[in-house]
N, CA, C and O atoms as a Tinker XYZ file with bonds, in Angstrom:
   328  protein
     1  N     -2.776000    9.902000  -17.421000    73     2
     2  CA    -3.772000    9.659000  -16.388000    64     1     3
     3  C     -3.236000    8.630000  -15.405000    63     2     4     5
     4  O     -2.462000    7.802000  -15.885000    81     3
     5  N     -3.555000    8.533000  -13.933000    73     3     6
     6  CA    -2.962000    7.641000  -12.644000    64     5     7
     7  C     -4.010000    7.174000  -12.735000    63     6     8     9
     8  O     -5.026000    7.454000  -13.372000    81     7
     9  N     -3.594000    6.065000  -11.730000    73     7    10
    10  CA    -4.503000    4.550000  -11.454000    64     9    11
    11  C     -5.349000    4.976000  -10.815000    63    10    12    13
    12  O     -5.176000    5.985000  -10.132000    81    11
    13  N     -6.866000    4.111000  -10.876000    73    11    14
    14  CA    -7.736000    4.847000  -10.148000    64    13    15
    15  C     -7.945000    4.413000   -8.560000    63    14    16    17
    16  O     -8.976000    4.537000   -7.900000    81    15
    17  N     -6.326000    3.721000   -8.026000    73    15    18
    18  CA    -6.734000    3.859000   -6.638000    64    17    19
    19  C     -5.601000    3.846000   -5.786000    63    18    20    21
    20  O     -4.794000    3.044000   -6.256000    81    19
    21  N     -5.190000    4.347000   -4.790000    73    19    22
    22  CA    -3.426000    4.294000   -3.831000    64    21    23
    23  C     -2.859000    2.761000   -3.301000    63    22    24    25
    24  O     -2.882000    2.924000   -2.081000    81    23
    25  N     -2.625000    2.099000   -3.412000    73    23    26
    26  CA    -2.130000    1.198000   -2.991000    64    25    27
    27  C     -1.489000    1.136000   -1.307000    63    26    28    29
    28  O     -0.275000    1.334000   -1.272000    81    27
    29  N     -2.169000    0.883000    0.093000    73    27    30
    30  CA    -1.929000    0.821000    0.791000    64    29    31
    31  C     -1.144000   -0.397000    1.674000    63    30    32    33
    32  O     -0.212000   -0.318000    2.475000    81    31
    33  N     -1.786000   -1.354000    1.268000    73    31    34
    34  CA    -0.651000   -2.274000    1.401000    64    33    35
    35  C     -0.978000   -3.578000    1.168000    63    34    36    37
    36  O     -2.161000   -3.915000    1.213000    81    35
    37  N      0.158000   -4.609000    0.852000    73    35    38
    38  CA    -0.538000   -5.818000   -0.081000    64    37    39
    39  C     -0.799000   -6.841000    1.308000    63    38    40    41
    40  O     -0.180000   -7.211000    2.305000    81    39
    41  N     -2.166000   -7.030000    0.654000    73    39    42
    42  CA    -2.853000   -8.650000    1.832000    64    41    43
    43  C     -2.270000  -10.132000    1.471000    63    42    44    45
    44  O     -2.333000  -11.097000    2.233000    81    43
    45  N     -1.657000  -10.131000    0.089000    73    43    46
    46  CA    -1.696000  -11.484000   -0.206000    64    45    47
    47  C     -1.257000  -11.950000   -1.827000    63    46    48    49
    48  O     -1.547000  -11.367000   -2.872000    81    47
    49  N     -0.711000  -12.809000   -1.697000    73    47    50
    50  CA    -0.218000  -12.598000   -3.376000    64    49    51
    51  C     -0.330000  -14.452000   -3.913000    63    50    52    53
    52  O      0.187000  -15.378000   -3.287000    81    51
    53  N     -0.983000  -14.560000   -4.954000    73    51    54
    54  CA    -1.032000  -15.901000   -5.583000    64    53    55
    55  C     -0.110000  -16.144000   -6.974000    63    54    56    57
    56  O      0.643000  -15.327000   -7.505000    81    55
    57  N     -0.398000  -17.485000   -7.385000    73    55    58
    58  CA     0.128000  -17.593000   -8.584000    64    57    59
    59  C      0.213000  -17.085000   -9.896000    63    58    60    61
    60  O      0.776000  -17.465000  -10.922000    81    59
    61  N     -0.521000  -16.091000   -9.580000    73    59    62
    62  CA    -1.304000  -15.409000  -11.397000    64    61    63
    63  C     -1.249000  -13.371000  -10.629000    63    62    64    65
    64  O     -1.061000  -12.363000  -11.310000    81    63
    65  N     -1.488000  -13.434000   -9.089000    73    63    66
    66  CA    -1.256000  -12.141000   -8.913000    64    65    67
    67  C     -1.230000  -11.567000   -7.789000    63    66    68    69
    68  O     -0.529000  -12.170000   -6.976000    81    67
    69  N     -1.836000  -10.399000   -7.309000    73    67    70
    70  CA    -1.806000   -9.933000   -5.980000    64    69    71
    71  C     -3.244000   -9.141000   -5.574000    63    70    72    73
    72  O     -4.059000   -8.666000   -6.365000    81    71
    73  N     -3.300000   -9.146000   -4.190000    73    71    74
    74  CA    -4.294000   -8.785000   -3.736000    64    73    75
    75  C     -3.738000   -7.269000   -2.730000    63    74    76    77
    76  O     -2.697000   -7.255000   -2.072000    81    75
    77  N     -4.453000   -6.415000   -2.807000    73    75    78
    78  CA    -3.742000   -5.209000   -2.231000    64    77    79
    79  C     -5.167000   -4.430000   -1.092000    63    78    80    81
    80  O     -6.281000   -4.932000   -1.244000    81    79
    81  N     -5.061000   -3.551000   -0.298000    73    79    82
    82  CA    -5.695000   -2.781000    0.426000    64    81    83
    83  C     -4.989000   -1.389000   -0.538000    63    82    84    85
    84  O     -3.838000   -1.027000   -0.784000    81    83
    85  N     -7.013000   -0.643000   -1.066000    73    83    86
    86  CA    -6.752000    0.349000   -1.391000    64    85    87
    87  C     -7.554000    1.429000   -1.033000    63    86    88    89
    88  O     -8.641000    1.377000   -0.457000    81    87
    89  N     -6.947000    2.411000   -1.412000    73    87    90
    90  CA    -8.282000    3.667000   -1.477000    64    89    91
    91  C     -8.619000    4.415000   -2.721000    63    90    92    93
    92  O     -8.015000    5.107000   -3.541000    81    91
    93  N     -9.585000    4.075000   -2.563000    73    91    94
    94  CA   -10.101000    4.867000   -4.358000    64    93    95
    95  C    -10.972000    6.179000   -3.905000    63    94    96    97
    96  O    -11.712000    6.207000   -2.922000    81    95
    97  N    -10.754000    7.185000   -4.753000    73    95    98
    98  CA   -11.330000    8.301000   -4.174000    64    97    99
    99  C    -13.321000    8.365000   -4.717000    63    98   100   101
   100  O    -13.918000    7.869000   -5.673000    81    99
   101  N    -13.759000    9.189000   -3.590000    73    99   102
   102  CA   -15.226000    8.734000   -3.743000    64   101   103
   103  C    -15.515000    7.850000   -2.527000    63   102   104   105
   104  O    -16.401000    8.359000   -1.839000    81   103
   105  N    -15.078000    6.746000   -2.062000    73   103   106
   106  CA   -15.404000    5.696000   -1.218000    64   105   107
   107  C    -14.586000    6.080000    0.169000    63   106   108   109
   108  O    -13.396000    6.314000   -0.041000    81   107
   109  N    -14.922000    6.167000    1.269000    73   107   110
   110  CA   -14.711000    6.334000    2.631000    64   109   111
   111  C    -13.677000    5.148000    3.056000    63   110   112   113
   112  O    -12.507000    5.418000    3.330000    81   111
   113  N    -14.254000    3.629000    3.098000    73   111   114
   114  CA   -14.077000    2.575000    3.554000    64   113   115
   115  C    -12.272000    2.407000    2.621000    63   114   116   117
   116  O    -11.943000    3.234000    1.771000    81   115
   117  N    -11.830000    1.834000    2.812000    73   115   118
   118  CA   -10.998000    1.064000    1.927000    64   117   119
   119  C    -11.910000   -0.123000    1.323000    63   118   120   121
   120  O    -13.033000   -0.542000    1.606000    81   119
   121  N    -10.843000   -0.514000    0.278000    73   119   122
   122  CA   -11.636000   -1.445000   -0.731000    64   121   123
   123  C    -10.278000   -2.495000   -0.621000    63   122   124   125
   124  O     -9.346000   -2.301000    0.160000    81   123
   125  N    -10.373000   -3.632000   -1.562000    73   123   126
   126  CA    -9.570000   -4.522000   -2.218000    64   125   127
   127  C     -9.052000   -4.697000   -3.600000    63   126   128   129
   128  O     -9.838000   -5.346000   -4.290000    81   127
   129  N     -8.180000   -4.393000   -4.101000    73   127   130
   130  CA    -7.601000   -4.268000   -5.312000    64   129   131
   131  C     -6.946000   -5.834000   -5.510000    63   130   132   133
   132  O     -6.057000   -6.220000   -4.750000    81   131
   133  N     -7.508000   -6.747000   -6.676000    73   131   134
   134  CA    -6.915000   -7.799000   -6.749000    64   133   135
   135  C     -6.540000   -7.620000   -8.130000    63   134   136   137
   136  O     -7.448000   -7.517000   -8.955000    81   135
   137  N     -5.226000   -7.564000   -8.538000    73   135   138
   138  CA    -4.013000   -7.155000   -9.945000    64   137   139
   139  C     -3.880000   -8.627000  -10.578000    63   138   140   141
   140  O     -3.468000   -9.488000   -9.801000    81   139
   141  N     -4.069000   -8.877000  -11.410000    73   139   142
   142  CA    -3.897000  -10.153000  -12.997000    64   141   143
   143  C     -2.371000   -9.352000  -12.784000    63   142   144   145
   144  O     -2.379000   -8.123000  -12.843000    81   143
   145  N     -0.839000  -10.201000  -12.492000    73   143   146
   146  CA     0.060000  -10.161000  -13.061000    64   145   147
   147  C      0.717000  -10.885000  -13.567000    63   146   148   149
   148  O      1.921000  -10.885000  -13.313000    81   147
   149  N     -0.027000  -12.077000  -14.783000    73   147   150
   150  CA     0.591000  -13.133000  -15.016000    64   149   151
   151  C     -0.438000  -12.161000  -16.614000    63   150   152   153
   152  O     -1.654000  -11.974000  -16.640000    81   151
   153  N      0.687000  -11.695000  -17.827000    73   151   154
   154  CA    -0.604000  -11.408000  -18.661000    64   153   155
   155  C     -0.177000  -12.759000  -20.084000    63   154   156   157
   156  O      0.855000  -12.923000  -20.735000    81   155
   157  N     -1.446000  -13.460000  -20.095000    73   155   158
   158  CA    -1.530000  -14.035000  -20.817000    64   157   159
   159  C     -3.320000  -14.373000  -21.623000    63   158   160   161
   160  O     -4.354000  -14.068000  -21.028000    81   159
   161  N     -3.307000  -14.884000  -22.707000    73   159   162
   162  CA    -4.721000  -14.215000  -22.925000    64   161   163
   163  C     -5.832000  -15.597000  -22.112000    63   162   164   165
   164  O     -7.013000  -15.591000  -21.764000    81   163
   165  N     -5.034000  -16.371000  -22.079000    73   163   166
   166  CA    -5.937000  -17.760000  -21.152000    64   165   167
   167  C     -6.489000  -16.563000  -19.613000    63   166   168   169
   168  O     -7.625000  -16.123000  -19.441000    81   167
   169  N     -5.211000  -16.300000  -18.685000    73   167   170
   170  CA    -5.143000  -15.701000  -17.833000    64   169   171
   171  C     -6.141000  -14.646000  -17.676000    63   170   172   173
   172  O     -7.060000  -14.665000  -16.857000    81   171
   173  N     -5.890000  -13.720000  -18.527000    73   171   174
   174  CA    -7.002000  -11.924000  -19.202000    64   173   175
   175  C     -8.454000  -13.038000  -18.618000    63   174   176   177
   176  O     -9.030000  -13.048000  -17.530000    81   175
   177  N     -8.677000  -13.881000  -19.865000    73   175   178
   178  CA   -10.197000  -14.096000  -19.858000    64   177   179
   179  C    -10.863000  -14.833000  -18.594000    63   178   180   181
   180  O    -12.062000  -14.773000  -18.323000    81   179
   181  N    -10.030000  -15.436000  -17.971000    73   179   182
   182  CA   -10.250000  -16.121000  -16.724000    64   181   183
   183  C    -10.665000  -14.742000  -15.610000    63   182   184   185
   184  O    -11.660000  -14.769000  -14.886000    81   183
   185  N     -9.957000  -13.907000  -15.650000    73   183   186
   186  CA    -9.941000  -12.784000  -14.848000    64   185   187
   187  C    -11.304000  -11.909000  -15.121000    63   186   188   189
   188  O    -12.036000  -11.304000  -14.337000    81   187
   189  N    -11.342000  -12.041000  -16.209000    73   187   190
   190  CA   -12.252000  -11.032000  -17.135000    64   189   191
   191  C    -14.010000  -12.085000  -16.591000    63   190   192   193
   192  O    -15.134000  -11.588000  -16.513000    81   191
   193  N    -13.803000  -12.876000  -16.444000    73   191   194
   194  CA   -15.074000  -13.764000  -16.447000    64   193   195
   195  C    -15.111000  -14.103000  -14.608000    63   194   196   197
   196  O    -16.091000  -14.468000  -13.959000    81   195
   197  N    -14.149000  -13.921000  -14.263000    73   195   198
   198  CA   -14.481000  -13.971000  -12.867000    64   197   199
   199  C    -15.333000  -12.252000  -12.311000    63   198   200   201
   200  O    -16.213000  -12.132000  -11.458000    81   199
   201  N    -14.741000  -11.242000  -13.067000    73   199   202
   202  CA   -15.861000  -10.279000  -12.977000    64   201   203
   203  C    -17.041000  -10.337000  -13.289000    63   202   204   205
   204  O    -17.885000   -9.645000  -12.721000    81   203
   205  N    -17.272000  -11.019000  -14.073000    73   203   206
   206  CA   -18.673000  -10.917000  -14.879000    64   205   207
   207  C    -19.375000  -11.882000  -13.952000    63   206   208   209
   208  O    -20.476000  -11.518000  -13.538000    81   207
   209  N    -18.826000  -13.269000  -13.489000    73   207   210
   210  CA   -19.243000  -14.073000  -12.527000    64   209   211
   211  C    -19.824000  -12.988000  -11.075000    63   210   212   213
   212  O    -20.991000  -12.621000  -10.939000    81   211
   213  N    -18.671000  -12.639000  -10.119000    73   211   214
   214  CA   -18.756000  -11.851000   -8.633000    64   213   215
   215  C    -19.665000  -10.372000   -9.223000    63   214   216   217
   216  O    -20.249000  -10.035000   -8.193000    81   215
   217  N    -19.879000   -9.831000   -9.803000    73   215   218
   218  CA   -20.688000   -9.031000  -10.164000    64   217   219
   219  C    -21.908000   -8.968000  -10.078000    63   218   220   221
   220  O    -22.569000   -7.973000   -9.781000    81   219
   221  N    -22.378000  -10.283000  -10.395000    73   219   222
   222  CA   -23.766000  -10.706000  -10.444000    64   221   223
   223  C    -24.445000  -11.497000   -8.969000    63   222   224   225
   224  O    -25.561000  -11.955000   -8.720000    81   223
   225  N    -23.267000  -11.398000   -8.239000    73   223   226
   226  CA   -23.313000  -12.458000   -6.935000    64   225   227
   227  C    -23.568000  -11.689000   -5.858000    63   226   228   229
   228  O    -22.959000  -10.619000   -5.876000    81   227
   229  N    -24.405000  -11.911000   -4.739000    73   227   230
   230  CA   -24.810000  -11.473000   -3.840000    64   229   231
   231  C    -24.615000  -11.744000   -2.644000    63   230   232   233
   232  O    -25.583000  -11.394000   -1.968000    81   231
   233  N    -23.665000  -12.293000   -1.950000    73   231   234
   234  CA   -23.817000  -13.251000   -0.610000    64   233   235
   235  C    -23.267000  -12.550000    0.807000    63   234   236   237
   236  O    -22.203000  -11.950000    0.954000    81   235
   237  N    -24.073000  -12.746000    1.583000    73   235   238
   238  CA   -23.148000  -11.715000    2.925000    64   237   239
   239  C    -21.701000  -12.284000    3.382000    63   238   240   241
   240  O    -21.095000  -11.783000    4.329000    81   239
   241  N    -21.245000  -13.275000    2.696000    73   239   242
   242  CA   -20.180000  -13.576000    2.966000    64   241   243
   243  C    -19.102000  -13.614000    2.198000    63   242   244   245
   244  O    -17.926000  -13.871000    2.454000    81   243
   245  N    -19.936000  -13.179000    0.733000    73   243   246
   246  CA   -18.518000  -13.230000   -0.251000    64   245   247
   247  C    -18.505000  -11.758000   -0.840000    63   246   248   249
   248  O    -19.509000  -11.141000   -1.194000    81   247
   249  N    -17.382000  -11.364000   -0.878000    73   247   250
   250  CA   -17.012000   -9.750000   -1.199000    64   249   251
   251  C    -17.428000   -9.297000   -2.579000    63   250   252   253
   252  O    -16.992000   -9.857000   -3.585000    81   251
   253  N    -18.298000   -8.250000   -2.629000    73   251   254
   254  CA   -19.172000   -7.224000   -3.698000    64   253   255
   255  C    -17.609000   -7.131000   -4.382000    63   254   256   257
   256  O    -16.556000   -6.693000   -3.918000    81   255
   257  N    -17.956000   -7.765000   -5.745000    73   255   258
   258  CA   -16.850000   -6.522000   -6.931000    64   257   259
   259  C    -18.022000   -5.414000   -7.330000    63   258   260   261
   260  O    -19.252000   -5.456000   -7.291000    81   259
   261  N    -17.068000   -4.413000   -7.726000    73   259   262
   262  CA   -17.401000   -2.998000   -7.807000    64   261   263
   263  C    -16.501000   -3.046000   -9.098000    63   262   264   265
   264  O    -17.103000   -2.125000   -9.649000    81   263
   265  N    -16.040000   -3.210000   -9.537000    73   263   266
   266  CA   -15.429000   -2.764000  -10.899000    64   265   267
   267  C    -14.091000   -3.406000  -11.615000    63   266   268   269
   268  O    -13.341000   -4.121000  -10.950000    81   267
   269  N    -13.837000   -3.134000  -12.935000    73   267   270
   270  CA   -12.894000   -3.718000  -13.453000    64   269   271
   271  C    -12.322000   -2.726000  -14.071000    63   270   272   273
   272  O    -13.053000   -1.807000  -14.440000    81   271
   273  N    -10.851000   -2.655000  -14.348000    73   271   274
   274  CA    -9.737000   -1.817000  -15.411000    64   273   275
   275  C     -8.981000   -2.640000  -15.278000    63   274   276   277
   276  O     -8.802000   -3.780000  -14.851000    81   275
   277  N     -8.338000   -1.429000  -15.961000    73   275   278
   278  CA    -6.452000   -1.650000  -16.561000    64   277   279
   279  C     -5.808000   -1.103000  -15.479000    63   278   280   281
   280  O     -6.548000   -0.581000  -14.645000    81   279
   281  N     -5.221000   -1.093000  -15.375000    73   279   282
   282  CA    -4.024000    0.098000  -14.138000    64   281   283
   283  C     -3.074000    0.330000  -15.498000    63   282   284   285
   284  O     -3.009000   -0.341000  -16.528000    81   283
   285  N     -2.221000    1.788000  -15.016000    73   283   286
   286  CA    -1.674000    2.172000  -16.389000    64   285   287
   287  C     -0.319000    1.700000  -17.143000    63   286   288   289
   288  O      0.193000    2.078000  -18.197000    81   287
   289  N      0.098000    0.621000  -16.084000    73   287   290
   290  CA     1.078000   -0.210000  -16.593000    64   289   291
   291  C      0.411000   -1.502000  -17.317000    63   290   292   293
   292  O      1.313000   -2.328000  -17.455000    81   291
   293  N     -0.441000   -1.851000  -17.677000    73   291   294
   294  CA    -1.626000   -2.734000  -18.471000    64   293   295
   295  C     -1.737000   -3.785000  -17.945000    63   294   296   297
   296  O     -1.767000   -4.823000  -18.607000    81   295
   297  N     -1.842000   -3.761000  -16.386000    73   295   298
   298  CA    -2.309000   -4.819000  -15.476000    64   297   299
   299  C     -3.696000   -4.754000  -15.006000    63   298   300   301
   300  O     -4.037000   -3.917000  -14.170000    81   299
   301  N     -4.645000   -5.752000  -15.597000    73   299   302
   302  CA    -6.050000   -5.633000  -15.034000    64   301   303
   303  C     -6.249000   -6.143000  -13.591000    63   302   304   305
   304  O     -5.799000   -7.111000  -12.978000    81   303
   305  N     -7.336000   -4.842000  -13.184000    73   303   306
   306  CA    -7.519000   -5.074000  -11.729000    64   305   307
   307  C     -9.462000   -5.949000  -11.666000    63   306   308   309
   308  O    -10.315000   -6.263000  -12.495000    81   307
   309  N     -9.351000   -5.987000  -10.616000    73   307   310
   310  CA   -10.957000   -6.359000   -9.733000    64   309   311
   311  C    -10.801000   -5.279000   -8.482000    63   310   312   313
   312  O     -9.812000   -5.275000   -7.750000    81   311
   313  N    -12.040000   -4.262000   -8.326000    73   311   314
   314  CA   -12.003000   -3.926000   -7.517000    64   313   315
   315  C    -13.642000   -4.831000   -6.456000    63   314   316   317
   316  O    -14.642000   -5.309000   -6.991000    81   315
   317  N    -13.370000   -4.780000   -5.076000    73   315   318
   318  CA   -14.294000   -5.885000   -3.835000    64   317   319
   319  C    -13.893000   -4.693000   -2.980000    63   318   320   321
   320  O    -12.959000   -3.904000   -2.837000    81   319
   321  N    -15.249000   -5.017000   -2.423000    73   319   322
   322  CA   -15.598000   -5.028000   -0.510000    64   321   323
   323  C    -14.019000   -5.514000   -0.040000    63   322   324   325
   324  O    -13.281000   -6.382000   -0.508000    81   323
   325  N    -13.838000   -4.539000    1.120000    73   323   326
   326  CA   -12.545000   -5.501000    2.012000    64   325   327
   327  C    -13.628000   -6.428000    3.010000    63   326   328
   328  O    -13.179000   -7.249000    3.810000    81   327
């Protein structure tokens, strides 16, 4: 099975990972793909709890997550609003 989104091109990259412009099929708009590539389990749960955090958050200024995986090389993503 492929990743569930194309990788169009990267916006930005930090200490722990990267932030990408994608398209996931289903959605018109492009989205934001932000990749955990530092895997460590401190790292995982930090990532893992920042979903659970932006999930629940509402603000017209801070970007809707829409979802969490793996990508199939076992890098967890966040998918956001661009």
């Amino acid at each position: 099975m492929g990743d569930p989104f194309q990788v169009i091109r990267e916006i930005g990259r930090g200490a722990t990972g990267a932030v990408y412009e994608v398209r996931v099929p289903g959605h018109e708009e492009p989205m934001a793909a932000k990749v955990l590539e530092v895997q460590t389990d401190q790292a995982r749960s930090r990532f893992e709890r920042e979903f659970e955090v932006m999930s629940r958050f509402r603000h017209s200024n801070v970007a809707t997550a829409h979802g969490f995986g793996v990508l199939s090389r076992g890098a967890p993503y966040l998918l956001f609003d661009l």
